[in-house]
Backbone atoms as SQL, in Angstrom:
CREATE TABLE atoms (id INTEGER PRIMARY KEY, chain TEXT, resi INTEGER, resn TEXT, atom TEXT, x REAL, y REAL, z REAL);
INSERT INTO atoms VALUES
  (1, 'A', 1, 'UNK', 'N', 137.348, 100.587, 113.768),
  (2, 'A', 1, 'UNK', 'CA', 136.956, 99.389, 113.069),
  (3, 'A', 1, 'UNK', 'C', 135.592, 99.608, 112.418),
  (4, 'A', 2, 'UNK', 'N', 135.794, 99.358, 110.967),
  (5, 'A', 2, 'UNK', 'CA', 134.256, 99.416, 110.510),
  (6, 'A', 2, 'UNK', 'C', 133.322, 97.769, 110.211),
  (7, 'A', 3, 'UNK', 'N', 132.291, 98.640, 110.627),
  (8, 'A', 3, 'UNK', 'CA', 131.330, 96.711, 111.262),
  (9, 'A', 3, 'UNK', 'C', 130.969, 96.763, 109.632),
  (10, 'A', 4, 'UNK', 'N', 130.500, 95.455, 109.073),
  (11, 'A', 4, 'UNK', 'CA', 130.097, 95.470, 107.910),
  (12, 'A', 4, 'UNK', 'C', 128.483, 94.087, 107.941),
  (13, 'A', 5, 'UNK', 'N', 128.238, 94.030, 106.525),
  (14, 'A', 5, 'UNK', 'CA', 127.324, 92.800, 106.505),
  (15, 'A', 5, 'UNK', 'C', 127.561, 91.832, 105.633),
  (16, 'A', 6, 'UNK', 'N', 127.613, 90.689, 105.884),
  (17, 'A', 6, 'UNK', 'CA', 127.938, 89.636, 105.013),
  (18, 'A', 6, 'UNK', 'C', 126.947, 88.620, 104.413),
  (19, 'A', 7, 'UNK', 'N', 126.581, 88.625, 103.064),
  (20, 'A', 7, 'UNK', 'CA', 125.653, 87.394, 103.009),
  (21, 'A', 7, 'UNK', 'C', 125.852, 86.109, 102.788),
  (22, 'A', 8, 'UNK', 'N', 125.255, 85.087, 103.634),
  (23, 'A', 8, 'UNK', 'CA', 125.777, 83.746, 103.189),
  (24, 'A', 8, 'UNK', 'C', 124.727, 82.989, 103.617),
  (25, 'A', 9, 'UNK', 'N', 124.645, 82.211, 102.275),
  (26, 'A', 9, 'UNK', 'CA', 123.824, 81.386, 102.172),
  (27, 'A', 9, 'UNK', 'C', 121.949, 81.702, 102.071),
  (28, 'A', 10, 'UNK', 'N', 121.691, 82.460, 101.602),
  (29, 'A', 10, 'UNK', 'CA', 120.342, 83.742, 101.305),
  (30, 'A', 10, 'UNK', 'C', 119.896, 83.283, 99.852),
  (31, 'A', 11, 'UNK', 'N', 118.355, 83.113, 99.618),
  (32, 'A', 11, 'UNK', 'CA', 117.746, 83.313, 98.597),
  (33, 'A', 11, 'UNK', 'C', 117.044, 84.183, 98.596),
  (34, 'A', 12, 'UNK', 'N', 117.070, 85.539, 99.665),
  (35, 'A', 12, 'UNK', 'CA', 116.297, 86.583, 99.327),
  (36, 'A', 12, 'UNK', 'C', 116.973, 87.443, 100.135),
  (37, 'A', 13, 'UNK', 'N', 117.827, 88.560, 98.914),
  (38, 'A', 13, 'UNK', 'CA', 118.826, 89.314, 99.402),
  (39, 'A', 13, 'UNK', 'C', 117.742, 90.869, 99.316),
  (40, 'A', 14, 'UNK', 'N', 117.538, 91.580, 100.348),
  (41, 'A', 14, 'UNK', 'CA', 117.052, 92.478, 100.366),
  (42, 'A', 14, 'UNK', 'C', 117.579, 94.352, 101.410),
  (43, 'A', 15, 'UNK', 'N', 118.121, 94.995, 100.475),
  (44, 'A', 15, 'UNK', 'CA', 118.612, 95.881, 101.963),
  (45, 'A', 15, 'UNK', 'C', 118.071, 96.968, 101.342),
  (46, 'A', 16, 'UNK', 'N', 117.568, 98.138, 102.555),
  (47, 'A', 16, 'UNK', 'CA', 117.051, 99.115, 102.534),
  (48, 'A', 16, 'UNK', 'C', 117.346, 99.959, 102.887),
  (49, 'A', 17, 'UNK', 'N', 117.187, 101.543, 102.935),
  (50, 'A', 17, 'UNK', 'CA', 117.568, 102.400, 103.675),
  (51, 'A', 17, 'UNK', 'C', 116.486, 103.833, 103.059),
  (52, 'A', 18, 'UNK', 'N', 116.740, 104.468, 104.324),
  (53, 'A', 18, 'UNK', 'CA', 115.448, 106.004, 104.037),
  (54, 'A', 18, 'UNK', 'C', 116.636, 107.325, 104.582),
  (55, 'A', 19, 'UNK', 'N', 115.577, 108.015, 104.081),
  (56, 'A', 19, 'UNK', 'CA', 116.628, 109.137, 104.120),
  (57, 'A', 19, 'UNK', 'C', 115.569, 110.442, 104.025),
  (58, 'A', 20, 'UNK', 'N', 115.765, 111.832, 104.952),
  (59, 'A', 20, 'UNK', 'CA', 115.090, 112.734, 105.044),
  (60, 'A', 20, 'UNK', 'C', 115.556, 114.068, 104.262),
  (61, 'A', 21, 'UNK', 'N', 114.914, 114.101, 102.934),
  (62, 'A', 21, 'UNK', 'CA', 115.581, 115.266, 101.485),
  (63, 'A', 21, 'UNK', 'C', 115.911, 116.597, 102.557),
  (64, 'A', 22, 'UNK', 'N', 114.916, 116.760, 103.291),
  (65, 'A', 22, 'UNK', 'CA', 115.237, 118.279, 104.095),
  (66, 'A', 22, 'UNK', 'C', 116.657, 118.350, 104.500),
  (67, 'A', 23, 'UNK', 'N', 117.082, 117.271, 105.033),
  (68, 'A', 23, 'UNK', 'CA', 119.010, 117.244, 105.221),
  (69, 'A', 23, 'UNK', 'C', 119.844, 117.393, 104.464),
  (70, 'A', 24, 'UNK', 'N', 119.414, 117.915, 103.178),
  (71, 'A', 24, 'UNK', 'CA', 120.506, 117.422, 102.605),
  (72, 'A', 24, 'UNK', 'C', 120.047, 119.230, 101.923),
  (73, 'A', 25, 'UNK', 'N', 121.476, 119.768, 101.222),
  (74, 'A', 25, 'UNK', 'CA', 121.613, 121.163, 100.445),
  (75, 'A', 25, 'UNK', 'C', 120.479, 120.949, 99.366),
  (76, 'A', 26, 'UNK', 'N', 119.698, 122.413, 99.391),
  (77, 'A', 26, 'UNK', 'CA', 118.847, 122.279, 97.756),
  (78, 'A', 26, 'UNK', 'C', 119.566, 123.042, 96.977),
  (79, 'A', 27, 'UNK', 'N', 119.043, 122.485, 95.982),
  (80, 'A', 27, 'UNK', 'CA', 120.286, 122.442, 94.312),
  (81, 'A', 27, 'UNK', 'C', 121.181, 121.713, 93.905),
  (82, 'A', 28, 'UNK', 'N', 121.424, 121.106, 94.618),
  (83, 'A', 28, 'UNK', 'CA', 122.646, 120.159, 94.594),
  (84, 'A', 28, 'UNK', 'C', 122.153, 118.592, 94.086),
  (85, 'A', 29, 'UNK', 'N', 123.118, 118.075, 92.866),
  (86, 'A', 29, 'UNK', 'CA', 122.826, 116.824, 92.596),
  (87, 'A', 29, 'UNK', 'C', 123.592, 115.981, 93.534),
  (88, 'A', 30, 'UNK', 'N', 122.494, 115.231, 93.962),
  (89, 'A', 30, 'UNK', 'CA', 123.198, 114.274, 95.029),
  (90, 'A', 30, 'UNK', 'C', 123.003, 112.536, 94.393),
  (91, 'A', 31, 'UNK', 'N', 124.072, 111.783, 94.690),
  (92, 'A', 31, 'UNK', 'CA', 123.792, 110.341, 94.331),
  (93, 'A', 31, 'UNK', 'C', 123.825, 109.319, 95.449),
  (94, 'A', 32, 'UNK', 'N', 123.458, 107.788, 95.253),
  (95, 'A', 32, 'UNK', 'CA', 123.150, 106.735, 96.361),
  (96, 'A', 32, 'UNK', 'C', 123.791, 106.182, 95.729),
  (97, 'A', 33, 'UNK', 'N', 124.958, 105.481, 96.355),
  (98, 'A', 33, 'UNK', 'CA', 125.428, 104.196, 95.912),
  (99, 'A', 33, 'UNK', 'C', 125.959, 103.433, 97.382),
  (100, 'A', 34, 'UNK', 'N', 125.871, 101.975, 96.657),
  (101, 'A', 34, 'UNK', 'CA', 126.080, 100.935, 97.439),
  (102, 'A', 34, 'UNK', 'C', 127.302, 100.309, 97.919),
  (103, 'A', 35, 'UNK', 'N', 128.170, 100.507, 99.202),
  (104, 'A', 35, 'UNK', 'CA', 129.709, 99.837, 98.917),
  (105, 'A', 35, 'UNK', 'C', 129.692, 98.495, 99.167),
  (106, 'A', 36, 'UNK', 'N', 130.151, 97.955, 98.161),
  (107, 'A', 36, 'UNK', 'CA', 130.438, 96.368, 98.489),
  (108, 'A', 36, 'UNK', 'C', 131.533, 95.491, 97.848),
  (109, 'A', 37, 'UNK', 'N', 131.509, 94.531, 98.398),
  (110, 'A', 37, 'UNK', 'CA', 132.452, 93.676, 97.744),
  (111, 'A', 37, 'UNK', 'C', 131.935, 92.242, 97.615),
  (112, 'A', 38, 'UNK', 'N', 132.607, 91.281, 96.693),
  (113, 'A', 38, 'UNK', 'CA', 132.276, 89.751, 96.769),
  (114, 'A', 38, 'UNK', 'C', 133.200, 89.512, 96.945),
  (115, 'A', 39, 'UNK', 'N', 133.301, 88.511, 97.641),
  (116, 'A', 39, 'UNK', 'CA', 134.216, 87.384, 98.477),
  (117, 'A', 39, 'UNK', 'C', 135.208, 86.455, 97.048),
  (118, 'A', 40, 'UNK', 'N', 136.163, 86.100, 96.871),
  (119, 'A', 40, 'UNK', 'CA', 136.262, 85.136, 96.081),
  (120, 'A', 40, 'UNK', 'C', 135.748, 83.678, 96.451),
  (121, 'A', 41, 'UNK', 'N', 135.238, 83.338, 97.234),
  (122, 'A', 41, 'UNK', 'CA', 134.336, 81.983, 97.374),
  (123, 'A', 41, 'UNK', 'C', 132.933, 81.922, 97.328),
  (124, 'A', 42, 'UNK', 'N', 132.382, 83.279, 96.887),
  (125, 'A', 42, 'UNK', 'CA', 131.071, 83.362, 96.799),
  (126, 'A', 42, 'UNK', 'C', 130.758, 82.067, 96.083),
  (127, 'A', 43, 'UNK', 'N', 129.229, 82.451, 95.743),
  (128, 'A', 43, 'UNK', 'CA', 128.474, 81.251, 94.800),
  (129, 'A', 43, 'UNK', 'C', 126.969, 82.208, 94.681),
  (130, 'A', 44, 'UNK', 'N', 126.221, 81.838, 93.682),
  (131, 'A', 44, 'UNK', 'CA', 124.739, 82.215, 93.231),
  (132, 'A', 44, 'UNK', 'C', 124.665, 83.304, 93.007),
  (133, 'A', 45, 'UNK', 'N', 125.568, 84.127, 92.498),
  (134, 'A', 45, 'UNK', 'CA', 125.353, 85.620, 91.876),
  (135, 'A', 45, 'UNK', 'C', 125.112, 85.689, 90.310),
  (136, 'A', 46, 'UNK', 'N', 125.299, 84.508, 89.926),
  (137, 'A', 46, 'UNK', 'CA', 125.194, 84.493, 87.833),
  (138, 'A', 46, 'UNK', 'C', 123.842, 83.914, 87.979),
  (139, 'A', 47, 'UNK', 'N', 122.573, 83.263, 88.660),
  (140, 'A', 47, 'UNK', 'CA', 121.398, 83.345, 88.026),
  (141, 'A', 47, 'UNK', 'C', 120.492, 84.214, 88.012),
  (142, 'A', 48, 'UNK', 'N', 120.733, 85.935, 89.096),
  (143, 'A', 48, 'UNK', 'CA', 119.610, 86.597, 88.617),
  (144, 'A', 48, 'UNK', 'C', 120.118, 87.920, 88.985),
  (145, 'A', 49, 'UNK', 'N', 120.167, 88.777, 88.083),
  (146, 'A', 49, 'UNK', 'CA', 119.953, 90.076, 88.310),
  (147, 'A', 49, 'UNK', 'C', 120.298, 91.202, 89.197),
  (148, 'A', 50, 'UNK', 'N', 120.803, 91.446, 90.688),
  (149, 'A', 50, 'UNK', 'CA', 120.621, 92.527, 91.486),
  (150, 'A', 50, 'UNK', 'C', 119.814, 93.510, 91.280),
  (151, 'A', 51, 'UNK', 'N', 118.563, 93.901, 91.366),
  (152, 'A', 51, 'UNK', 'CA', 118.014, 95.103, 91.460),
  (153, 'A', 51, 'UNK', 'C', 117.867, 96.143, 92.549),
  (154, 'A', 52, 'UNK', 'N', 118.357, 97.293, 91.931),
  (155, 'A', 52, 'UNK', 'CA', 118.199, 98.812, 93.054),
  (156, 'A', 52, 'UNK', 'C', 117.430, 99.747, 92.129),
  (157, 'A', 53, 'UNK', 'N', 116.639, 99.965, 93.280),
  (158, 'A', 53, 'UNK', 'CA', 115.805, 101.005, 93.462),
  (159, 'A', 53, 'UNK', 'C', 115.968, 102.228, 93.926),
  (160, 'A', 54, 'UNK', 'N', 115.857, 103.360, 93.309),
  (161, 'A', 54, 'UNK', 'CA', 115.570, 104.610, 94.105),
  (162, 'A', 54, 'UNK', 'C', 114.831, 105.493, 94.137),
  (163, 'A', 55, 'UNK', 'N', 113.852, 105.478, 95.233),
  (164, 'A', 55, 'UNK', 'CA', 112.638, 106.171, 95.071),
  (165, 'A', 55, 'UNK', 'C', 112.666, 107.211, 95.702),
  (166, 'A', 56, 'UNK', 'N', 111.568, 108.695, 95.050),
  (167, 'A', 56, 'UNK', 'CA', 112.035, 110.013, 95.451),
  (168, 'A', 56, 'UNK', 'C', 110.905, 110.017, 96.571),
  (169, 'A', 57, 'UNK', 'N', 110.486, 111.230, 96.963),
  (170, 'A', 57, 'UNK', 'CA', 109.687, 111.530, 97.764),
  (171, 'A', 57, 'UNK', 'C', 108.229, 112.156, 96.954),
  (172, 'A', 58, 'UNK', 'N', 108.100, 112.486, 95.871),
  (173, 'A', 58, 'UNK', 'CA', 107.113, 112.165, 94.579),
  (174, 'A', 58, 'UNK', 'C', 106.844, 111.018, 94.217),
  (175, 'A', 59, 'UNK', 'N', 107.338, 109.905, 94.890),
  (176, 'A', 59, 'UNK', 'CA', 106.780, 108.167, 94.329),
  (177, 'A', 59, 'UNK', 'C', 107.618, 108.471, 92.705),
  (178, 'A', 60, 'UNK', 'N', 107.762, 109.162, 91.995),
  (179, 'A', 60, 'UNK', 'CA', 108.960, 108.427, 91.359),
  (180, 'A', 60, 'UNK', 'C', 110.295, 107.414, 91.693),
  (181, 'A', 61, 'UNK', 'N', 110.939, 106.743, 90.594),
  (182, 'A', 61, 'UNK', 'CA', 111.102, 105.973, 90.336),
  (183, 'A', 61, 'UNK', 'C', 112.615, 105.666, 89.461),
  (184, 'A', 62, 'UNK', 'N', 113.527, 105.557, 90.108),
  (185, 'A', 62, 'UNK', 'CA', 114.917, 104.676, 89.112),
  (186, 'A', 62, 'UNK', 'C', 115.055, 103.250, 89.511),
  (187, 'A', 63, 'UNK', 'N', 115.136, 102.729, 88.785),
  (188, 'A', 63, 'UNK', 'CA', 115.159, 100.972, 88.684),
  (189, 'A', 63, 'UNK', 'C', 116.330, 100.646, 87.649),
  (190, 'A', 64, 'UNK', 'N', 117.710, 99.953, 88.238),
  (191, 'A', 64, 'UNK', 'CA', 118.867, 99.413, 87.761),
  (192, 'A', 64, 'UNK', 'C', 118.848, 97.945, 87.854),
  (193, 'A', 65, 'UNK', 'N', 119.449, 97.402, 87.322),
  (194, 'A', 65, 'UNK', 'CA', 119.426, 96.123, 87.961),
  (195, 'A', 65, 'UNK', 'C', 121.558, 95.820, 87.248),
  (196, 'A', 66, 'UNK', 'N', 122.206, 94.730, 88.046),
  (197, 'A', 66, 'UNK', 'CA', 123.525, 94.660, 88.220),
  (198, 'A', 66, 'UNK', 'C', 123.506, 93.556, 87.956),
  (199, 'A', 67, 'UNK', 'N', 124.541, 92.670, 87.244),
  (200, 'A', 67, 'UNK', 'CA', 124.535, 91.361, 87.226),
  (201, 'A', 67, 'UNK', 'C', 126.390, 91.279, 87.901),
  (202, 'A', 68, 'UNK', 'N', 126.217, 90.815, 89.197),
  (203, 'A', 68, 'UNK', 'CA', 127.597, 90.907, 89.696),
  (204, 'A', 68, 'UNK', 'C', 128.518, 89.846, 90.032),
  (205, 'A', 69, 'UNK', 'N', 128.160, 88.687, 88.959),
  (206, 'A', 69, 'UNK', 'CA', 128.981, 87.200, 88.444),
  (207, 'A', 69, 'UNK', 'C', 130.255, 88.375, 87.938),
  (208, 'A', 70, 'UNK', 'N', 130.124, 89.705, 87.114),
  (209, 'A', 70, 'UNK', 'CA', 131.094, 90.114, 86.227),
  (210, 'A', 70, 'UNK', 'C', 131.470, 91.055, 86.828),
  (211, 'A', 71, 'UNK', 'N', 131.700, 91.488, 88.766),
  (212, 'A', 71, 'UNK', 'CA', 132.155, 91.914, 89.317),
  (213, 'A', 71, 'UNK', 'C', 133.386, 91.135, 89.536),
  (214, 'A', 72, 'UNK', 'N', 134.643, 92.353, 89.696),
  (215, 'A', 72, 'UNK', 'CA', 135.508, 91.802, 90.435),
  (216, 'A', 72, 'UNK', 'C', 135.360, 91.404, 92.061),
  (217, 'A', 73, 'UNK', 'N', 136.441, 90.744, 92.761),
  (218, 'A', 73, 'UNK', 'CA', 136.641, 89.734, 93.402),
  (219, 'A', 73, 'UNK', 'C', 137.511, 90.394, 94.749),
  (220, 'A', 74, 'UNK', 'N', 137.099, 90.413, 95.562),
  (221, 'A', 74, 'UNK', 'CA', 138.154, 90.931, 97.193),
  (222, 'A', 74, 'UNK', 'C', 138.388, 91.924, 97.000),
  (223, 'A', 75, 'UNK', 'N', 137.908, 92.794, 95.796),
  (224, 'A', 75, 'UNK', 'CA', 137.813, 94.685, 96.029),
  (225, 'A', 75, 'UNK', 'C', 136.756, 95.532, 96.305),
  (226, 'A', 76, 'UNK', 'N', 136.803, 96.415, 97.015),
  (227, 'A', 76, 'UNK', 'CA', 135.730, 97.483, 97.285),
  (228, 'A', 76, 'UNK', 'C', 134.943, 97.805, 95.836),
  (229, 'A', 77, 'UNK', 'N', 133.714, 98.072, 95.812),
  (230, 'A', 77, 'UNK', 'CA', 133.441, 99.102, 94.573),
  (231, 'A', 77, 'UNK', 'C', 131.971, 99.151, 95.112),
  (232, 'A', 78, 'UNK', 'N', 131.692, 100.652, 93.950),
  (233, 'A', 78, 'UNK', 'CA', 130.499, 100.894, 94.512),
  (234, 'A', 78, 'UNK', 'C', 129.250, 100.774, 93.268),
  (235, 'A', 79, 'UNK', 'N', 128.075, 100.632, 93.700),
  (236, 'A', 79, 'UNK', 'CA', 127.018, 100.046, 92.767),
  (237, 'A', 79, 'UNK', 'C', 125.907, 101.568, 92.723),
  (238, 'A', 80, 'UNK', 'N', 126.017, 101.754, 92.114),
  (239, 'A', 80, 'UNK', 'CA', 125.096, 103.063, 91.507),
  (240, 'A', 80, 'UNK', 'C', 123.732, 102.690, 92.299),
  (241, 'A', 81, 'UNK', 'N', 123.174, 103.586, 92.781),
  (242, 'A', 81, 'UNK', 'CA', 121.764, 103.122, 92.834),
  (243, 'A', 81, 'UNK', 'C', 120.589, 104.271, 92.420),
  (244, 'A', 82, 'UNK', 'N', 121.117, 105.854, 91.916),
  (245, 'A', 82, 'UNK', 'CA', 120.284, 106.605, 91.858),
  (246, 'A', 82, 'UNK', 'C', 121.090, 107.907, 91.982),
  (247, 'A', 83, 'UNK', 'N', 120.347, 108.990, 90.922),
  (248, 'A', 83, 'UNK', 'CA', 120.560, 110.572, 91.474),
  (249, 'A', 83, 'UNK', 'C', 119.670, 111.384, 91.418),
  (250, 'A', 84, 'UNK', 'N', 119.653, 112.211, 91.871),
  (251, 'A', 84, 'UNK', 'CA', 118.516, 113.432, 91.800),
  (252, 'A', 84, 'UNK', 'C', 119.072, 114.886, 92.475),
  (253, 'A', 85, 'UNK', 'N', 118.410, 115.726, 92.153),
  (254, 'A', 85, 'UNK', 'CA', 118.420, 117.342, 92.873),
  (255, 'A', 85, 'UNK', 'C', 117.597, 117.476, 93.958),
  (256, 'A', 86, 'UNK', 'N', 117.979, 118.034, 94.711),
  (257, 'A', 86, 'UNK', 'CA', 117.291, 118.678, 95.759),
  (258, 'A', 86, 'UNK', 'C', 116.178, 120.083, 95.311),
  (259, 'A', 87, 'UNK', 'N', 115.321, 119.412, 95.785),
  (260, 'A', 87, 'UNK', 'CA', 113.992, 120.910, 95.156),
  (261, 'A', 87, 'UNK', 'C', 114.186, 121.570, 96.896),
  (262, 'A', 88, 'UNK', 'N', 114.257, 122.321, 96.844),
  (263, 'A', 88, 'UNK', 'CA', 114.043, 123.062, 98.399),
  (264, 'A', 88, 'UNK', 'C', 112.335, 123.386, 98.670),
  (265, 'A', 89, 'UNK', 'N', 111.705, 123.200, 98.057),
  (266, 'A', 89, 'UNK', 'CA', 109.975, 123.140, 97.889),
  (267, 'A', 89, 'UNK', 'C', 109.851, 121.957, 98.331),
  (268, 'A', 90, 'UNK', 'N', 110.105, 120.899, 97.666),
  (269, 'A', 90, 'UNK', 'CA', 109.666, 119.795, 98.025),
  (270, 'A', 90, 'UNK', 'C', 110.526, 118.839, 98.962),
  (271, 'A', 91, 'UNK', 'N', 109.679, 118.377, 100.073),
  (272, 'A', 91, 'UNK', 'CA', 110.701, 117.641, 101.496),
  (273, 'A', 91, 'UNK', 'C', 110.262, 116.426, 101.093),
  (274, 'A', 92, 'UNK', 'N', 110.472, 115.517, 102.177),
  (275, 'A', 92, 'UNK', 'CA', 109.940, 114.164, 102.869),
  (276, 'A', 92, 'UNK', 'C', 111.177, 112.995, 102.143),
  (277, 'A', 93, 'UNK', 'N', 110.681, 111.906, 102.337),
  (278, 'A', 93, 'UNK', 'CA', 112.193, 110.995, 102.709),
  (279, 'A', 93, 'UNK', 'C', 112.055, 110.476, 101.174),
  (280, 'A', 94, 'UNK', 'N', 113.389, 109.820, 101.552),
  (281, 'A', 94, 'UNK', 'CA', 113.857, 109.154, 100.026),
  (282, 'A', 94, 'UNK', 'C', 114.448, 107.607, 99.898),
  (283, 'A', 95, 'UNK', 'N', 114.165, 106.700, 99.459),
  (284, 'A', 95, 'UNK', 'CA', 114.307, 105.166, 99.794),
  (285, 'A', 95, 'UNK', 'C', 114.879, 104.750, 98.837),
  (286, 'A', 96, 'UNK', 'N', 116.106, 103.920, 99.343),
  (287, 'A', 96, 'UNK', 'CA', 117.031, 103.357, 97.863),
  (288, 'A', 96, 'UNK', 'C', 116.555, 101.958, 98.459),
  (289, 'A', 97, 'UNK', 'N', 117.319, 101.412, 97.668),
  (290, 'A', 97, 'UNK', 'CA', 117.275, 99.553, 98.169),
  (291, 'A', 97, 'UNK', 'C', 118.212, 98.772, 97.141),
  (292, 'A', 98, 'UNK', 'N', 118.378, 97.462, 97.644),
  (293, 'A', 98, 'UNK', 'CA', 119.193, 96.817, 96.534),
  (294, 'A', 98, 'UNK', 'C', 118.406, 95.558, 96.683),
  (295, 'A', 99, 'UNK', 'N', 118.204, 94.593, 95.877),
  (296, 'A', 99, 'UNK', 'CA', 117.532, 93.229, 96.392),
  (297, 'A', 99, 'UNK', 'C', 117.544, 92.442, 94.797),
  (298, 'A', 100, 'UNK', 'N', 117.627, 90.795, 95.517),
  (299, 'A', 100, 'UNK', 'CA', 117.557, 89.996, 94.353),
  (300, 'A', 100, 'UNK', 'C', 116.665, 88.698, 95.164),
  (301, 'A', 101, 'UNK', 'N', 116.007, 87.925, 94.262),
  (302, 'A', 101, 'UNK', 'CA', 115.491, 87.166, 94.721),
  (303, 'A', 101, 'UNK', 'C', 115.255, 85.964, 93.993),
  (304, 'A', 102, 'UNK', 'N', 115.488, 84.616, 94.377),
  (305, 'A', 102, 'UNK', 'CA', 115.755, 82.984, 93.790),
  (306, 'A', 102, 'UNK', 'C', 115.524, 82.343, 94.550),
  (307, 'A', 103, 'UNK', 'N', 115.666, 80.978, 93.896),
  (308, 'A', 103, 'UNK', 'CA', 115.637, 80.146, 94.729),
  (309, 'A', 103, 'UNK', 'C', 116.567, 79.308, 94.760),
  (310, 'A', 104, 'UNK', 'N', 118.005, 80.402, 93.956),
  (311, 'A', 104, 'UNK', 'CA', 119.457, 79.593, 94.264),
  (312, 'A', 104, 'UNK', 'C', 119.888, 80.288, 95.502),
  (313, 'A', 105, 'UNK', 'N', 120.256, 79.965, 96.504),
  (314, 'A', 105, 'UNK', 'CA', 121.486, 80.216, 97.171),
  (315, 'A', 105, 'UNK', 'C', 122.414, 81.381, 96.905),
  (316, 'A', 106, 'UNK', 'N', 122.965, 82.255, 97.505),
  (317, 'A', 106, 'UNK', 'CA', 123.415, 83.474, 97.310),
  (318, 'A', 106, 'UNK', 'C', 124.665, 83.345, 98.611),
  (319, 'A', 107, 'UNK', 'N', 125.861, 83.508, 98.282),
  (320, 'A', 107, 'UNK', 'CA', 127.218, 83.814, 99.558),
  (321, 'A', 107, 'UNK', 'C', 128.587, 84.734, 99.089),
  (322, 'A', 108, 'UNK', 'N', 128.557, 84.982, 99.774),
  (323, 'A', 108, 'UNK', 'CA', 129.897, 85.723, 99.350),
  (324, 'A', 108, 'UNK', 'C', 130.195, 87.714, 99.641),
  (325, 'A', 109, 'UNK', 'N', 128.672, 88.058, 99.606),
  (326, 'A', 109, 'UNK', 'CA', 128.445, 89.351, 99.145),
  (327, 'A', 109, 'UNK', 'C', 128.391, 89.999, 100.651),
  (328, 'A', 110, 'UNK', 'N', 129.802, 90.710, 100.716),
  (329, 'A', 110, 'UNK', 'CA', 129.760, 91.963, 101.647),
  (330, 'A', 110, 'UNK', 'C', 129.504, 93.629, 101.597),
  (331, 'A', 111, 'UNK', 'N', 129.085, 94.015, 102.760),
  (332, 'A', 111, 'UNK', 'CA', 128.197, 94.925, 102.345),
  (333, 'A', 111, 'UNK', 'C', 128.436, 96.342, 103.329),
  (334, 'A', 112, 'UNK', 'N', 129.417, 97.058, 102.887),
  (335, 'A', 112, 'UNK', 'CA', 130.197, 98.411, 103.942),
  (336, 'A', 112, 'UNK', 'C', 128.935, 99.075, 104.239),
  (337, 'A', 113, 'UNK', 'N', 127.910, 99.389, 103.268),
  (338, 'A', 113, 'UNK', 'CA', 126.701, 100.549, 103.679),
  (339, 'A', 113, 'UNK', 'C', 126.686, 101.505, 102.321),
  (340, 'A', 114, 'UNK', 'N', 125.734, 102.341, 102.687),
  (341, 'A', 114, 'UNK', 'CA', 125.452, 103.097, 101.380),
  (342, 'A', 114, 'UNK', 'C', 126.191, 104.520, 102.017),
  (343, 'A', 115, 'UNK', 'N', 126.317, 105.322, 100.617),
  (344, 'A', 115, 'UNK', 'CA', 126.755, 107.091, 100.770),
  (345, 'A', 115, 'UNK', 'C', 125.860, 107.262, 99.808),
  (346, 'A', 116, 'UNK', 'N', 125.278, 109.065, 100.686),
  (347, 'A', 116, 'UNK', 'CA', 124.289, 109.930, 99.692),
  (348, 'A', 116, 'UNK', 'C', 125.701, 110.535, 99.956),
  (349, 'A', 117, 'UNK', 'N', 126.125, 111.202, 98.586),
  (350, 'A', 117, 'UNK', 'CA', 126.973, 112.325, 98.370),
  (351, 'A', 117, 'UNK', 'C', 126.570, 113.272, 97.150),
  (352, 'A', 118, 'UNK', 'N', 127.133, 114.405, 97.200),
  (353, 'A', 118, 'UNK', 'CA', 127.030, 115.127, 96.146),
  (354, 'A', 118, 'UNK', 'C', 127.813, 114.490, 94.582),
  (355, 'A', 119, 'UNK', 'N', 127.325, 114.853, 93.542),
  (356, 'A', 119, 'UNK', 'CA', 127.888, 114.065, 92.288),
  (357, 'A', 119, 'UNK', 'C', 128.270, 115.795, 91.981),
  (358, 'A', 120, 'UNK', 'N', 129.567, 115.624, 91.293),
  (359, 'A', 120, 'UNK', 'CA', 129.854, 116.707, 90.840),
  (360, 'A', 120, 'UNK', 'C', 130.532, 116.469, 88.972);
């Protein structure tokens, strides 16, 4: 059984996660994305934005943002959040995130977890 997260009823949707570059193959383009789904009874996803972040271990910087009113409805899919290469020189951790923030009300939005995988 896989446990998941559900949001309901939130005006400040925020999730995070870190990650240590040394684990992972150097050379290899690797990507972060987000699995999720919306509920068909959601509500408050058409007034603002979703933004993800993915930050390297250089304090660089990818910034997306999702508007997911124009997501489909009771299916899996996944939300881009970032790619990069592995430098084998350079270590230390790596931080994605997804977050939106209002002061409407937010429900509906489930949330399997993120995959670093290789992009080929």
């Amino acid at each position: 059984m896989v446990e998941v997260a559900e949001v309901r009823g939130v005006c400040w949707l925020e999730i995070r996660g870190k990650f240590e570059m040394g684990r992972l193959t150097p050379g290899i383009n690797y990507e972060v994305v987000f699995v999720v789904k919306i509920k068909t009874d959601n509500y408050g996803w058409d007034e603002v934005p979703i933004s993800r972040i993915l930050t390297l271990p250089d304090g660089s910087k990818q910034i997306h943002k999702e508007d997911f009113s124009k997501k489909p409805t009771s299916k899996w899919f996944e939300i881009p959040v970032g790619e990069f290469i592995v430098d084998a020189k350079k270590g230390g951790p790596f931080e994605f995130s997804m977050f939106g923030y209002s002061g409407v009300r937010k429900s509906g939005l489930v949330i399997k977890g993120a995959i670093i995988r290789p992009k080929f």
